[in-house]
N, C-alpha and C positions, 0 to 999 in steps of 0.2 A: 214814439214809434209804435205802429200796430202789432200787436202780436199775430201772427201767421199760425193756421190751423196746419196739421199734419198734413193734410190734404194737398192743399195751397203747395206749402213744401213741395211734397213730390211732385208736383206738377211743377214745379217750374225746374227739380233736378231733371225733367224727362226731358224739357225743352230743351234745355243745355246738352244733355247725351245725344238730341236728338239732330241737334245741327252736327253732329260728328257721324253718326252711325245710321247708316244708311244702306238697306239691303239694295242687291243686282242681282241677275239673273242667274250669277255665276256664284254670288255667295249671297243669300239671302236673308234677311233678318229673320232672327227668332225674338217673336216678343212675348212677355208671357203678363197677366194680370193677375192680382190676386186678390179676392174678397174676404169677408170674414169668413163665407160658407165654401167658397169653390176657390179652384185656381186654374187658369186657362193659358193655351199657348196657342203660338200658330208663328208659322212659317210664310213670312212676306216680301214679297218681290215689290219694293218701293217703286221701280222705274217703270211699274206698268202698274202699280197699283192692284195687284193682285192678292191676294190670300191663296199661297199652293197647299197647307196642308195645318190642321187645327187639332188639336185633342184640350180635352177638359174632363171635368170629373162630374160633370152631367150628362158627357157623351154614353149613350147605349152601353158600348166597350167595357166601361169602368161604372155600370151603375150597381153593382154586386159589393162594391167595397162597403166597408161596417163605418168607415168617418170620411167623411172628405175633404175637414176641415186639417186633416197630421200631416207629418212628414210621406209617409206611408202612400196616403193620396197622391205627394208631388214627387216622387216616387215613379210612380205609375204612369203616371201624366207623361212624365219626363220619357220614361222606357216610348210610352203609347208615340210623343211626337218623336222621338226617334228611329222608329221601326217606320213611321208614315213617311219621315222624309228619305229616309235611304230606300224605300220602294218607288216612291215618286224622282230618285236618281239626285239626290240630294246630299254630300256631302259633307260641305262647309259652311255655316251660319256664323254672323257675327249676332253677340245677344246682346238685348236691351231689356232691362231690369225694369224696366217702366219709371223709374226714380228710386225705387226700393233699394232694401239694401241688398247687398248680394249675403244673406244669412238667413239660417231655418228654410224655412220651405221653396224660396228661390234657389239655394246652393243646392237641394235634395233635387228639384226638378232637372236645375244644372246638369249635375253631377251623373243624373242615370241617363239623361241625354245623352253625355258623353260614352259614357258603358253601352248605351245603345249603336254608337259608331259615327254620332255626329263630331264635326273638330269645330273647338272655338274657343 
């Protein structure tokens, strides 16, 4: 049997979440990415295929921070798409980890989402 890259992995845990979790217009998905150097999110209405509202830590907003790669950044991120989607009238997200785990810098970005006033 092949051994499976980490990568590989996550990509087929996304696939599996992904037949489940599905944004609407009413509760739209939050997804977030995460590299070695950045961590990204954005707010997706699957039923039309849209992107309503993005933050990253290469956005303008957040190019002042000292690492991009801590907790600290996904943090910020998290506050940043929080404040975007409650302006844009956005309450409720269900979130997709991309396959990751839900620890470190995805539970940080999580967590200040939710401090920000998003539910999920």
């Amino acid at each position: 049997m092949a051994v499976l890259s980490r990568n590989v992995q996550r990509v087929k845990r996304h696939a599996r979440v992904r037949r489940r979790v599905i944004g609407t217009a009413e509760r739209p998905r939050l997804q977030i990415h995460r590299t070695l150097h950045h961590i990204y999110a954005a707010v997706i209405d699957d039923t039309r295929g849209h992107t309503l509202v993005a933050a990253s830590t290469r956005g303008k907003d957040l190019a002042a921070l000292d690492s991009r790669t801590n907790l600290a950044a996904a943090r910020k991120v998290g506050e940043e798409i929080g404040k975007k989607a409650k302006a844009a009238g956005i309450n409720a997200v269900v979130f997709d980890t991309s396959g990751l785990k839900y620890h470190g810098r995805v539970a940080a970005l999580a967590d200040a989402a939710r401090e920000a006033g998003l539910e999920f």
